[in-house]
C-alpha positions in Angstrom: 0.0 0.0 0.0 2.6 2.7 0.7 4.4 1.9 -2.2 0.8 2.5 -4.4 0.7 6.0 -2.0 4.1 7.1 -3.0 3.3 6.0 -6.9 0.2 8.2 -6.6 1.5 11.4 -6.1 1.3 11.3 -2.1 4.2 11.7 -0.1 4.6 9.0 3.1 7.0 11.1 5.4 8.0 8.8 7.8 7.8 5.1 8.8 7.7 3.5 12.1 8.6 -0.1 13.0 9.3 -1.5 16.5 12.2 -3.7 14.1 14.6 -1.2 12.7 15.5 -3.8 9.3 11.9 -3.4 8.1 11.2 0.7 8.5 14.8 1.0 6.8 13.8 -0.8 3.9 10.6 0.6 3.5 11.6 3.9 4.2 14.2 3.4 1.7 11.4 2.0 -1.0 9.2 5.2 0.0 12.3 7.8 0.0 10.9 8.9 3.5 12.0 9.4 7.1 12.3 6.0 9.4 12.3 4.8 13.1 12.0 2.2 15.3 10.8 4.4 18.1 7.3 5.1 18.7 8.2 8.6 20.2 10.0 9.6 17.3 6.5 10.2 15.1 6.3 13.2 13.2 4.7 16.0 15.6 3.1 17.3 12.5 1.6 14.0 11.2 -2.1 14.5 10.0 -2.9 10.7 9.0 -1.6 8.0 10.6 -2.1 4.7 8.5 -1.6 1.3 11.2 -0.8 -1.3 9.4 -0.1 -4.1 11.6 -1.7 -7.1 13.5 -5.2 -6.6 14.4 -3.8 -7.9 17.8 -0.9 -4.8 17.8 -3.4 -2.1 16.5 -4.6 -1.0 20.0 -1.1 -1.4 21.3 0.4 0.6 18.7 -2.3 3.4 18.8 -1.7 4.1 22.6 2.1 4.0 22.0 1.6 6.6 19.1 -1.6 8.7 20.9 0.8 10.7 23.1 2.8 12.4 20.6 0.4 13.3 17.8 -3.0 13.3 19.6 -4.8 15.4 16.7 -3.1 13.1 14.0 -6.4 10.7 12.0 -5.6 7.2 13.1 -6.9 4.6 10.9 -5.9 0.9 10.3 -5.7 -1.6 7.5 -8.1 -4.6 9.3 -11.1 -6.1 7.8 -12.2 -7.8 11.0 -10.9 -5.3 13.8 -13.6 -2.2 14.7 -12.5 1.3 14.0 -13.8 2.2 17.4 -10.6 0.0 18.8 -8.9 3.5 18.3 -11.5 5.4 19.7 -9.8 5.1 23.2 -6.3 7.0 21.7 -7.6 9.4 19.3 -10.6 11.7 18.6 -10.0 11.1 15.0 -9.8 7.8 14.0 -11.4 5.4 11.0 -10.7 2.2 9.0 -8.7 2.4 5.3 -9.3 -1.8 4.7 -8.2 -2.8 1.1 -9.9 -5.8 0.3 -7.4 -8.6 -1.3 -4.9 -10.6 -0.2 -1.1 -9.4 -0.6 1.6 -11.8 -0.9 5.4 -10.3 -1.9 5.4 -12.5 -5.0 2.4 -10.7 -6.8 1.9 -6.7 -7.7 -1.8 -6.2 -7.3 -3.6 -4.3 -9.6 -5.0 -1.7 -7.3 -7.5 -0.7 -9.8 -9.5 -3.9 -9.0 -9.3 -3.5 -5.2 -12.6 -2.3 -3.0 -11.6 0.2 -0.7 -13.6 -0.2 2.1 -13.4 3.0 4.3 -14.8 4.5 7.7 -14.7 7.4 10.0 -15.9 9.0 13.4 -16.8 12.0 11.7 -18.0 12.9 8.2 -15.5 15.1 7.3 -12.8 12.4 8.2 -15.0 9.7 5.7 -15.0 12.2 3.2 -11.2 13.2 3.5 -10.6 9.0 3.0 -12.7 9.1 0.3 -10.6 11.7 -1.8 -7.3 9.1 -0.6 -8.9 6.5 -2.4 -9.7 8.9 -5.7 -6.2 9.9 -5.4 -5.4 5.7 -5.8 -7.2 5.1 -8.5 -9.5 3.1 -6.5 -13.3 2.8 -5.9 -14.1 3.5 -2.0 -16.8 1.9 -0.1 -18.5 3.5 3.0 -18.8 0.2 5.1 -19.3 0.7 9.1 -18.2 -2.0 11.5 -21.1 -4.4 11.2 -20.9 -4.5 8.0 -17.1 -5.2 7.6 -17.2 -8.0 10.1 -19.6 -9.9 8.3 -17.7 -9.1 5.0 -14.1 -10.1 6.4 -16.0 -13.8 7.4 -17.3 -14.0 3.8 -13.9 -12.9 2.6 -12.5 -16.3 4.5 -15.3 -18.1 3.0 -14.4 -17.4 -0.9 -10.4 -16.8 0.1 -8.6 -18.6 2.9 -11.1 -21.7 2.3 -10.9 -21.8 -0.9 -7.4 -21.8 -1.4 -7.1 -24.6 1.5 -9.6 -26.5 -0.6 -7.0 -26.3 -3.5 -3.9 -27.0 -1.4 -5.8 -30.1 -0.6 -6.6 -30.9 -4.1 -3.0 -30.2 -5.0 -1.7 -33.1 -2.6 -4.5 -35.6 -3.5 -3.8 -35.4 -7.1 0.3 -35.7 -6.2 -0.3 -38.6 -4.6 -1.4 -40.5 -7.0 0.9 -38.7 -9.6 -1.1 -36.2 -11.2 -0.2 -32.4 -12.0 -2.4 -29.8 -10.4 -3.0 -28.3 -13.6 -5.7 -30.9 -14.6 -7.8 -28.7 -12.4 -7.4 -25.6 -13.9 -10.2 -25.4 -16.5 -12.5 -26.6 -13.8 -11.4 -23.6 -11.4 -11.3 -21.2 -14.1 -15.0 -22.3 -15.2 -16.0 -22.5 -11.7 -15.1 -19.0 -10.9 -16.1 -17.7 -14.2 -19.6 -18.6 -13.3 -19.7 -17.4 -9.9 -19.0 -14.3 -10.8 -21.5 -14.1 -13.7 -24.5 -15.7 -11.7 -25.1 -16.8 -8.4 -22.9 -19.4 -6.9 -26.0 -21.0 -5.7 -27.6 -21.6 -9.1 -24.2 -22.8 -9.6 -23.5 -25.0 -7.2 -23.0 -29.3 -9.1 -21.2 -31.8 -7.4 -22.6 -35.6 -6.0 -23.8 -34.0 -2.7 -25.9 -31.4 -5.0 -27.6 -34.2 -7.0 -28.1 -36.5 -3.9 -26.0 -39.4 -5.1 -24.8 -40.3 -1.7 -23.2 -43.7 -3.6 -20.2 -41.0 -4.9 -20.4 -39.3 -1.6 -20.0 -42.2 0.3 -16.9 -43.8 -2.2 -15.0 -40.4 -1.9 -15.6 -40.5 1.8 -14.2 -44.1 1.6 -11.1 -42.5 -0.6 -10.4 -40.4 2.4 -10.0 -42.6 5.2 -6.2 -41.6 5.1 -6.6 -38.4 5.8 -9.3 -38.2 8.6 -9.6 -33.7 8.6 -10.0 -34.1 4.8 -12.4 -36.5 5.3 -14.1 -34.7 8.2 -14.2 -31.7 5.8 -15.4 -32.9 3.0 -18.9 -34.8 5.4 -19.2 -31.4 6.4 -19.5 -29.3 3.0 -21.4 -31.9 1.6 -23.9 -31.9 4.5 -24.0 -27.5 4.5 -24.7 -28.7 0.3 -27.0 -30.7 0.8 -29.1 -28.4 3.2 -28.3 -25.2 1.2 -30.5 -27.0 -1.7 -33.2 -28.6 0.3 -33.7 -24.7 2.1 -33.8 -23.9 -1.8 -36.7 -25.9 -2.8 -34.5 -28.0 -5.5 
């Protein structure tokens, strides 16, 4: 993110790690100021941009709250309130990208949902402009909301992916690439996104053919939490289309 600031036109003045390695090389990236001293913020910060742990972000606020009290605090979480800051600052709000960063990818930014919130209006609107600035589109999403959007993030993310890592090693062991999947994932997602993924949703536990349910759960007797898992989403299919009426 502060490398899509800096790319943008705005300038990140300083950056602050407790580990002096990382705010060097950042710093370095961002051609700004560095510390790895909480005291040594900028007195004249005006937006303060946490992006750490959701466990550190309360722990960092009250480290930084002393020194620049009328500074806007906001953090980076999806599933952490913006009212966790409430306690340090009189300004404060959430600046939540939605994706998932890994070093090895650049994200295009362009695609990202910004989801943004504020204590006060003119705080919401000034993150709003920040995310024009980016290039990207921003959301008004309170705390309700992005708490129930973080768990459906999980849902079509971390889970997801787990699904495929265990895909991955059931195919390797029996000596088959991963990329005998790929059309099916491609297809898969293609037609999520174009419809609903519940008028989408095939498979044996779909149909009821508990026969094929039943041999796959035999298949998995190795590997009893992939076996557990996979009773589990067949059971949450099977109700999702009875509830449905199909």
């Amino acid at each position: 993110m502060g490398k899509h600031l800096k790319d943008s036109g705005l300038s990140i003045v300083q950056v602050l790690n407790r580990t002096a390695q990382p705010a060097r090389e950042l710093a370095a990236a961002l051609d700004a100021d560095w510390s790895d001293r909480w005291s040594d913020v900028r007195p004249d910060a005006d937006w303060l941009l946490l992006a750490v742990r959701d466990d550190a972000i309360g722990e960092v606020a009250a480290a930084l709250a002393p020194y620049v009290p009328q500074a806007l605090a906001t953090h980076t979480s999806g599933a952490t309130p913006g009212t966790v800051l409430a306690p340090h600052f009189q300004r404060f709000g959430v600046f939540y990208p939605l994706q998932s960063f890994s070093r090895e990818r650049a994200p295009d930014w362009s695609a990202i949902p910004l989801c943004v919130d504020a204590a006060t209006p003119a705080d919401l609107l000034f993150l709003q402009e920040m995310a024009d600035k980016l290039g990207i589109r921003a959301w008004p999403v309170n705390d309700e909301q992005r708490a129930a959007l973080h768990v459906a993030a999980v849902f079509a993310n971390n889970f997801v992916n787990h699904c495929y890592t265990i895909a991955e090693q059931l195919l390797a062991e029996k000596g088959l690439p991963f990329e005998l999947l790929h059309p099916l994932m491609r297809e898969t997602l293609a037609k999520a996104l174009a419809y609903s993924p519940a008028q989408m949703q095939t498979g044996p536990a779909r149909r009821g053919d508990q026969a094929t349910v039943e041999r796959h759960l035999a298949l998995l007797t190795q590997h009893a939490d992939w076996h557990a898992l996979y009773a589990a989403l067949s059971e949450s299919i099977r109700n999702a289309g009875l509830l449905g009426g199909k």
